[in-house]
N, C-alpha and C positions, 0 to 999 in steps of 0.2 A: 504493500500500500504506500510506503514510503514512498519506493521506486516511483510509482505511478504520480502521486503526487507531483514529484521533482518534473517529470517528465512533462505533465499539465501546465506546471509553473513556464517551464523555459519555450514550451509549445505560445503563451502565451502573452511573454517579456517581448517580441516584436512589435505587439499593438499596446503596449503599454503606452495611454495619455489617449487611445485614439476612438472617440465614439460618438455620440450625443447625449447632450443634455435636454433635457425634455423643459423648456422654459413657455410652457402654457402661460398666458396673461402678459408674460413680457411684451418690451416694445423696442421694434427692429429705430434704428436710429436711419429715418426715412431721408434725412440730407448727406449722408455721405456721397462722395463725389465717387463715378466710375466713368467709364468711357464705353459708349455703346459698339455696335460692330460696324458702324460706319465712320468711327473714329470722332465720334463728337463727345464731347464732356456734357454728363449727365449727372444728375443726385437719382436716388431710389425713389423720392417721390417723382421724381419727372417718367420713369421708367415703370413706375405702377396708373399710374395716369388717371390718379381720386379711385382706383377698383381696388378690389380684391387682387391677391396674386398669389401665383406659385411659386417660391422661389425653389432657385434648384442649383445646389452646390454640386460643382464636378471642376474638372480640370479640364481645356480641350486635346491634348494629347494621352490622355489617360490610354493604358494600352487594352483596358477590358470592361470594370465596373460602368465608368461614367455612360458610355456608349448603351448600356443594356440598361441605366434609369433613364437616360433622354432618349431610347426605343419604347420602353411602358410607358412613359411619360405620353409620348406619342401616339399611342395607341389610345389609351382613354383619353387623350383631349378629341380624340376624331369624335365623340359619342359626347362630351359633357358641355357643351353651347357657348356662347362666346362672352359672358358678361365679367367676364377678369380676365387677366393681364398674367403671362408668363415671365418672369423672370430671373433666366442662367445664368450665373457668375462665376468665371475659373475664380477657384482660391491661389493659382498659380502666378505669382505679380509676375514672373518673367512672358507670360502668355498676351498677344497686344490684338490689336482690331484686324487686320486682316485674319489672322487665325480665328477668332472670333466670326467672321464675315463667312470665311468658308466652313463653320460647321452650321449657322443659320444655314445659310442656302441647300445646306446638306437636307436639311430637314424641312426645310421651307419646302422644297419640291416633292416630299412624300405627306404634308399637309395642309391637303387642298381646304382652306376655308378663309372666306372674306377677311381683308385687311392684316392679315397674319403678318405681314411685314412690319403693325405698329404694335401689335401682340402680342407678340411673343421678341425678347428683347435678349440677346445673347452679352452678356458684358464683361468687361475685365476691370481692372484696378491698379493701382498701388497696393505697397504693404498693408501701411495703416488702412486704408476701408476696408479691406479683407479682412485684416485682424478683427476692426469692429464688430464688420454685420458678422464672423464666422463666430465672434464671442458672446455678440445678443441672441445669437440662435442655437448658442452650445454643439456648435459644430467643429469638431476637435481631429486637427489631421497632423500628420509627421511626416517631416521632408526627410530623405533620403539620399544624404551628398554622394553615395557610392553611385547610385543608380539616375540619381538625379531624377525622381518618382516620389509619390506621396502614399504615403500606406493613409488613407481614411475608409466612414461609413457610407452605405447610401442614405441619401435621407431626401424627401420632400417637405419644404413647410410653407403651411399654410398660413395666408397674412392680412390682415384684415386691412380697408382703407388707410386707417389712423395706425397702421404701423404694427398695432397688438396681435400678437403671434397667437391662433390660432386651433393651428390642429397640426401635428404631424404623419407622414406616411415613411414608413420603412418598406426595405427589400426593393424589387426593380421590378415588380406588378401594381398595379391599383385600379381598384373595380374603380368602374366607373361611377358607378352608383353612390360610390362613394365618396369620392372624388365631386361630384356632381354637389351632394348632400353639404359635404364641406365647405366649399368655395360660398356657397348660400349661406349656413351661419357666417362664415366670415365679414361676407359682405352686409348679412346684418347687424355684426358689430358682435355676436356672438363667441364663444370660447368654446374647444370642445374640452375634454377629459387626458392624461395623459393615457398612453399605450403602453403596450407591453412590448415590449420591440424586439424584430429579429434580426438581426444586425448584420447585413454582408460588409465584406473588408475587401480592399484590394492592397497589396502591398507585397514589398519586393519581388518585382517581373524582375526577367534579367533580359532587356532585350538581348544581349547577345547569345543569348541561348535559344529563347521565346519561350521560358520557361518561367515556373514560380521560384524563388530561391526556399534556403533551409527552414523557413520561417514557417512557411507552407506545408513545408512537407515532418518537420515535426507534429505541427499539429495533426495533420493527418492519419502520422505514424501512435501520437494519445489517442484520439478519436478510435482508432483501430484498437488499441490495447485499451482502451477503455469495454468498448464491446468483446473483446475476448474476455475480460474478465466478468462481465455480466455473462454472458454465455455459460462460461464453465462452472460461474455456480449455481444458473438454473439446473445445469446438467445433473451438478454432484447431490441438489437437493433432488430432484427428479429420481434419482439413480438408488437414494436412500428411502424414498417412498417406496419405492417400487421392491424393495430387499425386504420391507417392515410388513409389505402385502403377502409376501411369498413365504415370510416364515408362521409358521402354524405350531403353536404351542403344544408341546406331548404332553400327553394324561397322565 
């Protein structure tokens, strides 16, 4: 058990610091300054535009996670109507507006709906407003000088007109229904509840291999010894039932 432990421990020393805070009722600080993907200087209220919005933390070179939330992402905005405002932000300050330009267009042309050009808002920053908004919405990521990558979570959050965060969505699906349900309290001024969250992580790829590094694959390697050891002691209890059934007391 020891063993196991230790092994869980060091499986899980790589996302150490890296997750979200659930800050229900807070308030996103709506003038920080960013730069949209046509290279204009913007504040978050200019980019929420008085609505509701999504905001949605990714980086745009991410080599896996961010791609597969701004694909769900995409999927349930085709079904959930158009009365708020989407708004991307790499937390990556080395990432500027053209890259920004070409992941919009990326996605602009697989969702076909009116005005989507002033609706959905892809943007970058400086340090500090990234620090900001990623601190008022307990969004918590770790840079990676080896790999030059970010080990963070997915996460969507929900953000009311006046800034007051919401509702959150975890993982890289969201019904629509529910998504739908949300954006409505928000933009009635509403709060929902915290969640229970499932946390996907992306962290240390190596592009030169196009693999995950050790980080990954320890955890993998607890996860797996974690189930063998539940395994073999269903078996040994199963195996001891089954001896208590077969012996028959002599007279």
């Amino acid at each position: 058990m020891t063993l196991l432990l230790a092994l869980l421990f060091q499986a899980a020393s790589p996302l150490e610091g890296v997750g979200v805070d659930q800050n229900i009722g807070g308030t996103v600080p709506m003038d920080l300054a960013f730069v949209d993907e046509k290279g204009t200087s913007l504040t978050l209220r200019d980019a929420a535009a008085g609505k509701a919005f999504i905001l949605a933390p990714v980086y745009y070179r991410c080599p896996q996670l961010c791609t597969l939330v701004l694909n769900g992402l995409l999927t349930s905005l085709k079904s959930a109507g158009s009365r708020y405002q989407v708004v991307t932000f790499s937390f990556d300050p080395r990432e500027d507006a053209p890259l920004a330009s070409a992941k919009k267009a990326a996605y602009l042309s697989r969702y076909d709906q009116p005005g989507s050009e002033q609706t959905w808002r892809f943007l970058t920053g400086r340090q500090e407003s990234i620090d900001a908004l990623c601190r008022a919405v307990g969004f918590r990521t770790s840079y990676n000088e080896r790999t030059g990558q970010y080990a963070h979570p997915s996460a969507l959050i929900i953000v009311a007109p006046d800034g007051r965060i919401s509702r959150y969505f975890f993982g890289i699906e969201y019904p629509t229904r529910d998504l739908r349900l949300a954006i409505a309290e928000a933009s009635a001024g509403k709060t929902g509840s915290i969640v229970d969250p499932v946390l996907l992580f992306c962290f240390q790829y190596d592009p030169a291999t196009g693999r995950y590094g050790l980080a990954v694959l320890r955890l993998l390697r607890a996860g797996g010894l974690v189930t063998a050891v539940i395994v073999g002691i269903v078996i040994v209890r199963l195996a001891r039932r089954h001896r208590r059934t077969r012996i028959v007391p002599s007279g």
